[in-house]
C-alpha positions as CSV (number, residue, x, y, z in Angstrom):
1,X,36.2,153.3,194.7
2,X,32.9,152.5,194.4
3,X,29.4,153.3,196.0
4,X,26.7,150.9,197.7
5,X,23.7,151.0,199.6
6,X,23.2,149.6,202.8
7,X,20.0,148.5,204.3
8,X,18.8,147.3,207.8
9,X,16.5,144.8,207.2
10,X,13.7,144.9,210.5
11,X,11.1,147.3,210.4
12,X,12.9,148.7,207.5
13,X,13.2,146.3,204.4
14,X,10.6,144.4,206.3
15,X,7.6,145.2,208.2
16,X,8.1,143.9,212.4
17,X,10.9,141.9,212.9
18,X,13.0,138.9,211.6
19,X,13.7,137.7,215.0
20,X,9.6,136.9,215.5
21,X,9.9,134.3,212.6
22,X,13.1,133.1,214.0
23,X,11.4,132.0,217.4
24,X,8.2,130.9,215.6
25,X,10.1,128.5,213.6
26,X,12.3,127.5,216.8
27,X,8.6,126.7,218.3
28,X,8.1,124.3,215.7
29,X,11.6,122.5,216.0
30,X,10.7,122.4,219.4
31,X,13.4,124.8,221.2
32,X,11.0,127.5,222.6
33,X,8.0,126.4,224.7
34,X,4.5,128.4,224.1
35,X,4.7,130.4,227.0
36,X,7.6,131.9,225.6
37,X,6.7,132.3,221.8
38,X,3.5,134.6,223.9
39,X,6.0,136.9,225.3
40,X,8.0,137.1,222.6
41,X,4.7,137.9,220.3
42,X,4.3,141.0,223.2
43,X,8.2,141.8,222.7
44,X,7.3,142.2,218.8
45,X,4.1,144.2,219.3
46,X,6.3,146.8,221.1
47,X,9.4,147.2,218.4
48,X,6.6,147.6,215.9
49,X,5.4,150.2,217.8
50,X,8.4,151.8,219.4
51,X,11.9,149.9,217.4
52,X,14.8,148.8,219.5
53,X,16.4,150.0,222.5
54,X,19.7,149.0,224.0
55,X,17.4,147.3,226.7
56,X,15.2,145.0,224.7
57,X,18.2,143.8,222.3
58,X,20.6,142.7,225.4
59,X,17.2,141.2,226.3
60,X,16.7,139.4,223.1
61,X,20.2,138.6,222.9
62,X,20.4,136.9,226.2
63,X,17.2,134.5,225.6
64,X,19.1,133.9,222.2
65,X,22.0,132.7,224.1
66,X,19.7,130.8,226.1
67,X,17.9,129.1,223.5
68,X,20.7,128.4,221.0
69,X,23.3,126.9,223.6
70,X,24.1,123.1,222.7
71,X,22.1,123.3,219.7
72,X,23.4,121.9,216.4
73,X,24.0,124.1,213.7
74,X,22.6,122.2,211.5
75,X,19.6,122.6,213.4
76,X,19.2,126.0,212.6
77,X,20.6,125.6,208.6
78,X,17.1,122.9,208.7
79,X,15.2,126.3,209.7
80,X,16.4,128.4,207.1
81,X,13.8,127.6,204.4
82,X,10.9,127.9,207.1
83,X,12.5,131.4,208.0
84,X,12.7,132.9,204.7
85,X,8.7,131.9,204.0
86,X,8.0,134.0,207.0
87,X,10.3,137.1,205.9
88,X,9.6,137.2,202.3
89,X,5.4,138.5,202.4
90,X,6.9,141.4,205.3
91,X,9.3,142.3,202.7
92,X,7.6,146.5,201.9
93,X,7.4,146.5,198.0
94,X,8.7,150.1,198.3
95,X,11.9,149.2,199.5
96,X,12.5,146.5,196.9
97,X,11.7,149.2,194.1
98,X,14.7,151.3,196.2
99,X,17.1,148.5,196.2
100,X,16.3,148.1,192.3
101,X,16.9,151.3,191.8
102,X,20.5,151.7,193.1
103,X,21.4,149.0,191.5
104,X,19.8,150.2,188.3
105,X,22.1,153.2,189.1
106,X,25.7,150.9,189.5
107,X,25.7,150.3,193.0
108,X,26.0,147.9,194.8
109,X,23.0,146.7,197.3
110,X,23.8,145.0,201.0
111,X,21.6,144.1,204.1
112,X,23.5,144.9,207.2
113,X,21.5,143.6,210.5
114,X,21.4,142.1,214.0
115,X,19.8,138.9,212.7
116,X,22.1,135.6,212.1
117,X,24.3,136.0,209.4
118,X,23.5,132.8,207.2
119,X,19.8,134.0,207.0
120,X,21.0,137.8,206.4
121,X,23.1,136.2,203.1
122,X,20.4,133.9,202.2
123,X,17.7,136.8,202.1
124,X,20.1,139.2,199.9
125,X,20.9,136.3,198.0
126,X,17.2,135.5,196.9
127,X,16.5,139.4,196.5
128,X,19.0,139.5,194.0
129,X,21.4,141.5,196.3
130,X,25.2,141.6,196.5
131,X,25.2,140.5,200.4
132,X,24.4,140.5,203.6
133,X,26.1,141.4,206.7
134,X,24.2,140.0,210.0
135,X,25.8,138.2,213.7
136,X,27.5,135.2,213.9
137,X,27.5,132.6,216.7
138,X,29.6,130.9,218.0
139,X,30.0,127.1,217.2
140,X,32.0,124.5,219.4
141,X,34.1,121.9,217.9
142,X,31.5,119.1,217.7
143,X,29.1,121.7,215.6
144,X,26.7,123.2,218.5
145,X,26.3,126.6,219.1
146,X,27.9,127.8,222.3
147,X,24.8,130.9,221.9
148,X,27.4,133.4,222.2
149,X,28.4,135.8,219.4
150,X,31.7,135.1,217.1
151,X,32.4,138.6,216.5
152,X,30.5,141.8,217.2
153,X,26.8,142.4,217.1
154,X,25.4,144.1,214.3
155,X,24.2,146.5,216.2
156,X,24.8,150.5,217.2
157,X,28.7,150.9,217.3
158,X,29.6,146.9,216.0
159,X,26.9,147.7,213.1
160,X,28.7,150.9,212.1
161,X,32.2,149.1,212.1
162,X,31.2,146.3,210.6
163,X,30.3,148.4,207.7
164,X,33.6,150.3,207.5
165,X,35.9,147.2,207.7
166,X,33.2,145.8,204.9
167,X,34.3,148.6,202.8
168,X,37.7,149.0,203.5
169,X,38.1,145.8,202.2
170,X,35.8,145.6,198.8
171,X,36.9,149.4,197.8
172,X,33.4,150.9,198.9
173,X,33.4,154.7,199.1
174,X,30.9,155.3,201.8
175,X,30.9,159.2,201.2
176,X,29.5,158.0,198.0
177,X,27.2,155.8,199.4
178,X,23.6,155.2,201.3
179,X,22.4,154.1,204.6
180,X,18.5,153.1,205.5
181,X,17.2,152.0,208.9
182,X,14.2,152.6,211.1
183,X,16.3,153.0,214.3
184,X,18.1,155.8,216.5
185,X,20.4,152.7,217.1
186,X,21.5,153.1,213.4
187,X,22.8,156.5,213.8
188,X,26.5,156.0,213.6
189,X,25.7,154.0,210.3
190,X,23.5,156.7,209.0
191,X,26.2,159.5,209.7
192,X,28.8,156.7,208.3
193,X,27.7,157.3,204.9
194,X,27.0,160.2,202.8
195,X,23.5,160.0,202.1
196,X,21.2,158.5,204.9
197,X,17.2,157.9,205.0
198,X,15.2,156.9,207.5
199,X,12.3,154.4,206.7
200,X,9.3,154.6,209.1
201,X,11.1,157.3,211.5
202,X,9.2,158.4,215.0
203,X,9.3,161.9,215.9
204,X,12.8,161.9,217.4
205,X,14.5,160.1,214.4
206,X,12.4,161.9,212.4
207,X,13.5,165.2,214.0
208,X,16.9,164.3,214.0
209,X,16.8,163.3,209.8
210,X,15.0,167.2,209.5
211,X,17.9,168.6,211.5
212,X,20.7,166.3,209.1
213,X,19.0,167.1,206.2
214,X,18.3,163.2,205.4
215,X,16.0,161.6,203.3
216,X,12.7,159.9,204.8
217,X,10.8,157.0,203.9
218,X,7.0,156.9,205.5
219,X,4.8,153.7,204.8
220,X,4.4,151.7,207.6
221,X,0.6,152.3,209.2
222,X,0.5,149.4,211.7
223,X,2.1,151.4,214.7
224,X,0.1,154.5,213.7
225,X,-3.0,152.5,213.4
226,X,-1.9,150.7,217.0
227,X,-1.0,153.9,218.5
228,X,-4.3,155.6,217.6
229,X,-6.4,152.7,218.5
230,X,-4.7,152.9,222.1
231,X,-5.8,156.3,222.6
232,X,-9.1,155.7,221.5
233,X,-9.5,153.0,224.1
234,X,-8.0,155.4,226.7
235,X,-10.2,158.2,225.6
236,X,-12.9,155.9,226.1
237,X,-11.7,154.4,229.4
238,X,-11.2,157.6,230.3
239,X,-15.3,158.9,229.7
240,X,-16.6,155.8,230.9
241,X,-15.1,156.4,234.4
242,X,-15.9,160.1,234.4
243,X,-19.4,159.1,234.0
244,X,-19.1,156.7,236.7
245,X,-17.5,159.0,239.3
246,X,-19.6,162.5,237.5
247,X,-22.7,161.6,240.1
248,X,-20.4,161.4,243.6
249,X,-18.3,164.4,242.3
250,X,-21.4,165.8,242.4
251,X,-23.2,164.4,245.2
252,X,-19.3,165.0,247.5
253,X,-20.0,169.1,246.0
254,X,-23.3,169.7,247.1
């Protein structure tokens, strides 16, 4: 047996998410329209700032289904180059130096994540990794995808048994082995294995890594930076109308 690390790849080997590039590059083939590439742009403001939640990935998963039905796979092999010249500047240096590491150390290094599978295999391949794990879709028998999933999503529960049927069959010892993701979604995978870190945490996966004892990763300042710059704004909004009302409060007193 073995040990292996296990990474998720959005907002935790990369900064933001995979999917964005995904539906910018389906823009350009012509399968999302531009009022949709603006919402989706909002959807990928809010997982920088908050990750995902059970609600926003059956949300994403249905317009996937949406978008992806009838269209050839080839369609989306065209895209692949495109996609990985969008993921590769997110990629956070310090999480490349991690994945060097453990292989400097004799184990073996894996992305496991929600994003298409060819794309998850092409990215570990280029990074010098020993695989990927991501969703498949379903394809018909004259080579379009139906838009619906040929297996489980990697996601929550389907992530973490993915990864124990992935080492049940290549002799992984995941006692022995690591686990990284942003996400509370990621939990079961994180308490899969016996050493987990969180990347980027908020305060409740944060509190939760304190309480396990887990490793954690902090270098990601864009939904700080966000999240500050919001209550400034607020603070602001806030003066500018207690100005405004400060002369009838006192005017309604007298």
């Amino acid at each position: 047996m073995s040990a292996a690390a296990f990474f998720d790849l959005d907002r935790t080997l990369i900064a933001g998410s995979s999917a964005m590039e995904f539906v910018r590059a389906c823009r350009r083939a012509g399968l999302v329209r531009r009022r949709d590439l603006a919402r989706w742009g909002i959807e990928h403001l809010r997982f920088r700032l908050r990750g995902s939640t059970d609600q926003s990935t059956e949300k994403a998963l249905s317009a996937a289904e949406q978008m992806l039905h009838g269209v050839p796979e080839r369609t989306l092999a065209r895209m692949a180059p495109e996609l990985l010249a969008g993921i590769l500047p997110r990629i956070y240096p310090a999480m490349l130096v991690e994945v060097h590491s453990h292989q400097d150390q004799g184990r073996s290094t894996f992305i496991v994540s929600a994003a298409g599978d060819e794309i998850v295999r092409l990215l570990a391949t280029v990074l010098g990794m020993d695989g990927g794990i991501g969703s498949r879709y379903a394809v018909d028998g004259e080579g379009n995808l139906t838009g619906r999933l040929d297996g489980p999503l990697m996601y929550g529960e389907g992530k973490v048994e993915a990864v124990k049927r992935f080492a049940d069959q290549h002799g992984l010892d995941l006692a022995e082995s690591w686990g990284y993701s942003d996400s509370a979604s990621d939990l079961p995978m994180l308490r899969a294995v016996g050493h987990a870190v969180v990347v980027n945490p908020d305060s409740e996966l944060a509190a939760i890594a304190a309480a396990e004892g887990w490793g954690v990763m902090r270098f990601e300042r864009l939904g700080r930076n966000l999240a500050v710059g919001a209550a400034v704004v607020a603070m602001g909004i806030a003066g500018l109308v207690g100005h405004l009302l400060h002369p009838r409060i006192r005017a309604a007193i007298r």
